[in-house]
N, C-alpha and C positions, 0 to 999 in steps of 0.2 A: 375308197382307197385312193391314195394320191399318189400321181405318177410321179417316179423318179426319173428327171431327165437323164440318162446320160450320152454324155459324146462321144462317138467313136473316131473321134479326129486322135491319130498318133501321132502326132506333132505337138499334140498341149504339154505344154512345159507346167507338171507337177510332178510331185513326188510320195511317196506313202512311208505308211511304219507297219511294222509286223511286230508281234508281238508274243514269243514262244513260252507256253504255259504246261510244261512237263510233265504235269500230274494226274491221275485218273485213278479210280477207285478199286475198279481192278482192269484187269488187259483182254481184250477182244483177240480171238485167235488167231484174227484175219492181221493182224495192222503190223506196219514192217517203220510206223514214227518212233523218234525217239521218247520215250513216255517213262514213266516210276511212279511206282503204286508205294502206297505209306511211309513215305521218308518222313513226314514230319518237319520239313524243311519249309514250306510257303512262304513264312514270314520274313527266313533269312532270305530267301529267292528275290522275294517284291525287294527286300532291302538291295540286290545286288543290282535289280535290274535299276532301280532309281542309280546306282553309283555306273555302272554301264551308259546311263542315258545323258549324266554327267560327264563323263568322259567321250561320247563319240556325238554328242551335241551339234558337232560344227560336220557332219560327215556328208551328209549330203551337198550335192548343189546349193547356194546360195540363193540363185533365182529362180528354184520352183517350191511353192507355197504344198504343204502338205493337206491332200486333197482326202486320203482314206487311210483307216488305223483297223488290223485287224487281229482281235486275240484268238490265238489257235491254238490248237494242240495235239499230243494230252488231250484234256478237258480241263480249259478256262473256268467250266463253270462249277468245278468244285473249289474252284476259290471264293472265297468270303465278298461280300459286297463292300465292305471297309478295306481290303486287300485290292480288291479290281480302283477303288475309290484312286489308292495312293497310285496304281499304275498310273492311269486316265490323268489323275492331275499333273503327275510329273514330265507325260508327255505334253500335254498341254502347256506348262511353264516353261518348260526348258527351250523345245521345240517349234509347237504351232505359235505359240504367242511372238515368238522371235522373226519367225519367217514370215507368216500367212498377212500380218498385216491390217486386223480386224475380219478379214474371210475364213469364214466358219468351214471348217471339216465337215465334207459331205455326205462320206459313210465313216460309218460306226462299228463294224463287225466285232461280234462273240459268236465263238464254237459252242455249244450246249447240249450234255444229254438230257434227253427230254426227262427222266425224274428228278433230275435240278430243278428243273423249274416250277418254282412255286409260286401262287400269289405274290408274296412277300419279293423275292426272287428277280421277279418279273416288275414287280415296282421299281424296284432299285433297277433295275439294267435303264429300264425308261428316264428316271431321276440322273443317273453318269452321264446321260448324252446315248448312248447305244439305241441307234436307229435299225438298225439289221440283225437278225437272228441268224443264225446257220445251226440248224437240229438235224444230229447224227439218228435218222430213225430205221437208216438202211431197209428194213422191212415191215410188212405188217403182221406179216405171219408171226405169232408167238411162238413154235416150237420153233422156227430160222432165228430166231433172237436168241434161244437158250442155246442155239448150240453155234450161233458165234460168242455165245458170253458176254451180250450186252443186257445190261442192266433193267429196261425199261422192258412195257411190253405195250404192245399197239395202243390200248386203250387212253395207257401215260404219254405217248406219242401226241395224240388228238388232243387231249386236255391240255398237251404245253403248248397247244397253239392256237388254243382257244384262251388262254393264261396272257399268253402274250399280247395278246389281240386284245385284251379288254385293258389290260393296261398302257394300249398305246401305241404299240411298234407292231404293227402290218407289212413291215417288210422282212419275210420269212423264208428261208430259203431250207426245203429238204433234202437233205443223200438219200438214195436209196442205192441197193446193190441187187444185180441178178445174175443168173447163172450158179447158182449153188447146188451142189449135189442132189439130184432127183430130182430137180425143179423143174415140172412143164411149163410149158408157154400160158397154159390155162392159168396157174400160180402164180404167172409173172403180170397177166392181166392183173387179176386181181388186184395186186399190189399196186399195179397202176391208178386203175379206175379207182382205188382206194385216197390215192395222192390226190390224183383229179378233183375228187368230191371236197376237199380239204380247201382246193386253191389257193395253193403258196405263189407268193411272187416269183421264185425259183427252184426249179430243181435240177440236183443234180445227180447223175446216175451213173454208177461203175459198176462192169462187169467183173465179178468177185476173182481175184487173180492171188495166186499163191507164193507170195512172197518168202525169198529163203531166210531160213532161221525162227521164221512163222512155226507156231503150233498146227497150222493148216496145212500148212508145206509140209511137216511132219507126218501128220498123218496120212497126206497122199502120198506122200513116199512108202509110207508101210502098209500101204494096202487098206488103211481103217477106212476111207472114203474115196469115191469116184470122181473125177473132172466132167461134166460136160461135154458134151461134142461141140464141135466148134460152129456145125449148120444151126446147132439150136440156137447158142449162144447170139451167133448172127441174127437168125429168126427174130429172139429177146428185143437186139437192140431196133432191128425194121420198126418192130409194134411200137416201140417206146417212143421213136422219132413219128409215127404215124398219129400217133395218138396225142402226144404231147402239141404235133402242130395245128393236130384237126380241133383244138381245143386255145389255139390263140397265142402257145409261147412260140418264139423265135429261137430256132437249133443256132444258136453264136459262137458256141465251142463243141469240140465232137463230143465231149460228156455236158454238157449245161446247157441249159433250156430256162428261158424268161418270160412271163408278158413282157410287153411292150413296157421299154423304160425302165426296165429293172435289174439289166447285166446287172451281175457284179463288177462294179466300179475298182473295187480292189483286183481281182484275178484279170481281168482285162488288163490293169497294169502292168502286169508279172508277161502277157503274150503281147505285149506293145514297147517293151525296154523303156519302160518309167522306172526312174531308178527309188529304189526302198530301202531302209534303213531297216533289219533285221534286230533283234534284240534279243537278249533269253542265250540260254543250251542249244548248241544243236541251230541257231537261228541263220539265215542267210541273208546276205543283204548284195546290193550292187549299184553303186554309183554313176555309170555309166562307161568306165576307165576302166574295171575291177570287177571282182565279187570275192567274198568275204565269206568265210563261214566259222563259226563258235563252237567251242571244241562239244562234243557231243555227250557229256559225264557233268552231270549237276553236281556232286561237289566240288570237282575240283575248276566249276565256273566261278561258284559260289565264293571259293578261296581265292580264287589269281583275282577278280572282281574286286576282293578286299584290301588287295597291297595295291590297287591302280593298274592292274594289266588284264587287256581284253584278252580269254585266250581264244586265239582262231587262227585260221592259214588264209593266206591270199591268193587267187590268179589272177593276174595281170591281161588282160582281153586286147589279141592283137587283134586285124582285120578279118584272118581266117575263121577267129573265135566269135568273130561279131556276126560273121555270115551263118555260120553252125545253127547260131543263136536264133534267128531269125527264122530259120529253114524249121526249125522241131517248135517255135513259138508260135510264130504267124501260121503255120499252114492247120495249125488247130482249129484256126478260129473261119468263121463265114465270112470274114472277111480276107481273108488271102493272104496274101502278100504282090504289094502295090509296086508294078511294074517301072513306075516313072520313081516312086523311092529308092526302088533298087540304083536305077542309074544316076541318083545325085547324089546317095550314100555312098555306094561303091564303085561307079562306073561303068561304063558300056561292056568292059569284059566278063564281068559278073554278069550283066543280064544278058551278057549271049551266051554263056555259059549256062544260065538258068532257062530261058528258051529252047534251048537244042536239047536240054537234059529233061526238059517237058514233054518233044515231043511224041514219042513213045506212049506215055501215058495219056497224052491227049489226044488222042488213036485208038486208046483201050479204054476211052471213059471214064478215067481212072479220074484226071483232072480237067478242069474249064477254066476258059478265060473270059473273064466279066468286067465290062465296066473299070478296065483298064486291071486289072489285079488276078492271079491266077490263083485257083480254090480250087481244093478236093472237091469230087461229086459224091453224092452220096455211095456210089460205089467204090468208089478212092477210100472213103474212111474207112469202111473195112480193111483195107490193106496198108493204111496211113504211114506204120514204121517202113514198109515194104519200101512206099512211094520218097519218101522220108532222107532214105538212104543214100539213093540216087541224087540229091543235091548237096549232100555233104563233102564237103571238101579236107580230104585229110592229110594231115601236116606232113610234107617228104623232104 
């Protein structure tokens, strides 16, 4: 397996694409993204996002070369490999080839349920350029699969990553989800040590949360299913970070877990304010000035895309909104938020405002300061929104 370098310097001046794929075969109880199950639409979609990519071409930065492309969703991978084809090329013509200069894009991301992936499948993703996989395998347990209403079942989990691996692409990153109704910790092992045995270059892992308007959310609202307790849930995530590091990956973000050399290059972006070009329904993007976001209704994307108008709303990012930014991005990650940045970005008052407002919790062990940059402790992240709070600055 070859390592993937990447640098944690937040100062590299590049940029990324995202790439919002709407579509899924059918819908997971749990998921609060915007997605559409049989429209029928793909072909006109890829046509719109080609005329989208035409028209915001010039949106990013000029001097930062596009470093990582990521298709999400939905699921990307119920798109056709001649469909993913025209995306991949058009970003490439219009885009990298304009900016980057002969420097080759370094990640490659596709989202994928694992019974997408086929041989055949798995060729083609290798053949596009797609160097990273991300497989929604949430679980291994097969009865927690049917009754979020994911497609796959463990067995097709393992095979698509054993599919992928022979054709090529060993950098594999899995979801998994805990905390589901009646799930002991013994359960959540399992699922663990199940991952383990697999050796993905990444995983990453969310505690199953009930989002409103969810069929999940519904049913805990009417009594059909229970929540967790919240000591277990904790318990869950102890094991997962004990286990995940006794075994070599590096906790980078309070959900994501890496060997060595294998962040995600893309998502690092998104907690570092590299600015990205969003694309698709529902897509977001941010410049560094801005952020943007695409109205959330595939036809009527579909439609304004074809007379020449992007539809989406803008905010405008004043200094208040930069620091916000900062505070609920940076303190995600093991790397902190970098004490001597604070006072060149924003100045001495910000960071005595950020120290004083620290020190409370660096009293309760909540946070530490390291090597110049202040980070949650592992006891902080359990309370993170709590800690979170406290440095947000809001608008009077």
């Amino acid at each position: 397996m070859k390592e993937q370098v990447v640098s944690n310097n937040t100062g590299s001046r590049w940029s990324s694409v995202y790439v919002h794929i709407p579509f899924c075969a059918s819908r997971c109880i749990y998921c609060g993204f915007y997605s559409t199950v049989g429209s029928g639409l793909e072909a006109s979609y890829v046509s719109a996002l080609e005329q989208e990519l035409s028209l915001r071409a010039d949106y990013l930065p000029p001097d930062r070369p596009i470093r990582t492309i990521y298709l999400g969703g939905g699921t990307p991978s119920q798109l056709s490999p001649n469909l993913l084809e025209r995306i991949l090329r058009h970003v490439d013509k219009l885009i990298v080839t304009q900016r980057n200069h002969g420097l080759k894009v370094e990640e490659t991301t596709i989202e994928c349920n694992p019974d997408d992936v086929s041989e055949t499948f798995s060729q083609a993703l290798n053949s596009l350029g797609v160097n990273r996989v991300s497989l929604g395998i949430q679980t291994f347990d097969d009865h927690r699969l049917l009754f979020l209403h994911r497609r796959h079942n463990a067995s097709q989990a393992e095979e698509a990553i054993r599919r992928l691996r022979h054709s090529g692409i060993d950098n594999i990153s899995i979801d998994l989800m805990f905390g589901f109704p009646g799930q002991t910790i013994a359960d959540w092992e399992r699922d663990i040590e199940r991952a383990l045995s697999l050796r993905p270059t990444h995983i990453s892992a969310y505690g199953l949360t009930y989002e409103e308007g969810t069929p999940l959310e519904r049913h805990l609202r009417e009594g059909l299913i229970s929540a967790i307790d919240e000591e277990t849930q904790r318990l869950m995530y102890d094991l997962l970070c004990d286990r995940l590091e006794s075994f070599g990956y590096e906790h980078y973000e309070i959900s994501n877990f890496a060997l060595p050399g294998f962040r995600s290059r893309h998502n690092s972006g998104y907690w570092n304010s590299v600015p990205y070009l969003g694309l698709g329904a529902a897509a977001h993007s941010y410049d560094g000035n801005s952020r943007q976001w695409n109205v959330s209704d595939l036809k009527r994307y579909i439609q304004q895309i074809s007379h020449g108008e992007v539809p989406m709303e803008r905010e405008i990012l004043d200094e208040q909104s930069r620091w916000n930014d900062l505070i609920v991005t940076a303190f995600r990650t093991c790397d902190g938020i970098d004490l001597r940045a604070v006072r060149e970005e924003f100045g001495e008052a910000y960071l005595q405002f950020l120290l004083q407002s620290a020190q409370v919790h660096l009293e309760q062990d909540l946070l530490k300061i390291e090597e110049g940059a202040l980070r949650l402790t592992r006891q902080g992240i359990h309370v993170s929104d709590m800690v979170m709070t406290d440095f947000v600055r809001v608008k009077g």
